[in-house]
C-alpha positions in Angstrom: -30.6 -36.1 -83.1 -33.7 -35.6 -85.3 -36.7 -38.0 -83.3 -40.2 -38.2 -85.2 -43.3 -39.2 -84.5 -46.0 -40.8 -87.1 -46.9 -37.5 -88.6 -43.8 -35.3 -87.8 -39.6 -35.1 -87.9 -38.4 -33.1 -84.6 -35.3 -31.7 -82.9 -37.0 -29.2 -80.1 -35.3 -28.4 -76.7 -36.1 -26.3 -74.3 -33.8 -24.3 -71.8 -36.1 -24.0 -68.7 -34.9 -21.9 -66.2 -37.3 -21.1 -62.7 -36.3 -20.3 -58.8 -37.5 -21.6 -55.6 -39.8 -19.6 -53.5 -39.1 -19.6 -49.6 -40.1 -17.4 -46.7 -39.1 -14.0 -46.0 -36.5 -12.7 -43.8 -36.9 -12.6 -40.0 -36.0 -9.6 -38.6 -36.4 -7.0 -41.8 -38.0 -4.4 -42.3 -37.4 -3.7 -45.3 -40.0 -5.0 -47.6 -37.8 -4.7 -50.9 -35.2 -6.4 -49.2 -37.2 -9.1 -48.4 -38.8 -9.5 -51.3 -35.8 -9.7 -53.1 -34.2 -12.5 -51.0 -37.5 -14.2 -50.9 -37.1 -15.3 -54.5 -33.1 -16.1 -54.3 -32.6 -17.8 -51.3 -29.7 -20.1 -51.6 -30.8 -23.5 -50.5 -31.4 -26.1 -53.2 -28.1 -27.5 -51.9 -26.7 -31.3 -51.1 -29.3 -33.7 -50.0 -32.0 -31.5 -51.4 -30.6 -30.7 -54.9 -29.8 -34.5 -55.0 -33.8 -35.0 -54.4 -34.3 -32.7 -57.4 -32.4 -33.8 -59.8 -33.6 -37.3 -59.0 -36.9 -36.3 -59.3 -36.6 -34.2 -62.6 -35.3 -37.3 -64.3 -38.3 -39.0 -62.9 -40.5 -36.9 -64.8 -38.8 -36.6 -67.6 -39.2 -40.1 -68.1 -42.8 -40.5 -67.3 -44.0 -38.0 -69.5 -42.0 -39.5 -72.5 -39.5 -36.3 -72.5 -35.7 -35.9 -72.6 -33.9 -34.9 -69.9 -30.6 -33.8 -72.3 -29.0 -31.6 -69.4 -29.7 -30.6 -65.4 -28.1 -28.7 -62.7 -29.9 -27.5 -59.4 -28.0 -24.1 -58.7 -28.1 -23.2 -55.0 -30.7 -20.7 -55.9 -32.3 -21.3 -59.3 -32.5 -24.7 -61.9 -31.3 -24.6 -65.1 -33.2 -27.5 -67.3 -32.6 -28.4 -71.0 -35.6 -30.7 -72.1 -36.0 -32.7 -75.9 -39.7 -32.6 -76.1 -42.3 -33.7 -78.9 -43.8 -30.7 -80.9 -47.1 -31.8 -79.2 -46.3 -30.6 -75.7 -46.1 -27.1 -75.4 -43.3 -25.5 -73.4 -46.0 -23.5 -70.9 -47.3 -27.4 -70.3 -43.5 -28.4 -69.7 -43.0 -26.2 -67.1 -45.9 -26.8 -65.3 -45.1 -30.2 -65.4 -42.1 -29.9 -64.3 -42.6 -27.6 -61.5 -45.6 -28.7 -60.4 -45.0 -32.6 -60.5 -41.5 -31.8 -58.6 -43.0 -29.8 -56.0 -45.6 -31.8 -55.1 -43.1 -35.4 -55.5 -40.9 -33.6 -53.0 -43.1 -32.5 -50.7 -44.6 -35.9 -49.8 -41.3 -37.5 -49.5 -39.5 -35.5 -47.6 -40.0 -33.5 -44.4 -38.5 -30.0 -46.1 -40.6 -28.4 -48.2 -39.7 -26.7 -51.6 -41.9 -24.3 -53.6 -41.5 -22.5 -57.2 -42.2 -19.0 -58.0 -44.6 -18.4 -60.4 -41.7 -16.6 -63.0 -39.6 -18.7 -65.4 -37.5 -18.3 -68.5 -37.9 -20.8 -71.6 -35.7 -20.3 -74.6 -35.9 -22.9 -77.6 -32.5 -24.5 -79.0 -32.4 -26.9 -81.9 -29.3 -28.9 -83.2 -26.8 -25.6 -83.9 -27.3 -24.5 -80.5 -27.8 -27.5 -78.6 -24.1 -28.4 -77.6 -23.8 -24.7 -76.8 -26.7 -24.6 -74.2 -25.4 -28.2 -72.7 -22.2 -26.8 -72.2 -23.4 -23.7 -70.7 -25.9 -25.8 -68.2 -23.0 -28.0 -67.5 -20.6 -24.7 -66.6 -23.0 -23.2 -64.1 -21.7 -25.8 -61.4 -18.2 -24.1 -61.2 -19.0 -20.2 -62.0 -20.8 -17.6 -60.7 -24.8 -18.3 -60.1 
């Protein structure tokens, strides 16, 4: 749906896509090995992917943004964000990884950090359905 503001018409979403960082292995010593699993450990899970999601819609909200679609994977988040043309999608992501991390972290006793790495593609009305359906499809296939 076309929004607008006083000076413009808009349709922008964003497909943000970023991973959790955790600790390394115990027990390896293999540093490429750990490295590796340090970045795709599976544990966004049940009451902590619940916490997430919670807290993405949260933010969403106070920032005046549109949380369209959301799934916490057990290893990375897939968001698909309606913003204004003023926010840029580098400021969206920080946001949104940065307010999270911190929200979670003094609510809860577990703690949850985000690499530094993400992916953001833009989507307008064509593709929008497309990229909703695709979010929504993560939660039964393959991560």
């Amino acid at each position: 749906m076309v929004k607008s503001t006083r000076h413009a018409k808009y349709e922008l979403y964003y497909h943000i896509v970023f991973v959790p960082k955790s600790g390394g292995i115990e027990d390896s010593a293999d540093l490429a090995e750990q490295s590796s699993a340090q970045y795709r450990r599976s544990h966004l899970t049940g009451k902590t992917k619940e916490r997430l999601e919670s807290i993405f819609a949260e933010i969403c909200e106070d920032k005046g943004l549109e949380l369209a679609e959301s799934e916490v994977m057990p290893d990375h988040v897939h968001l698909f964000i309606g913003s204004p043309p003023k926010n840029a999608p580098s400021l969206i992501v920080n946001w949104v990884k940065g307010i999270s991390a911190r929200k979670y972290n003094q609510r809860y006793d577990d703690r949850v950090k985000w690499t530094r790495s993400y992916y953001v593609g833009t989507a307008g009305s064509a593709s929008k359905g497309a990229v909703e359906r695709y979010i929504a499809e993560q939660e039964g296939g393959d991560a």
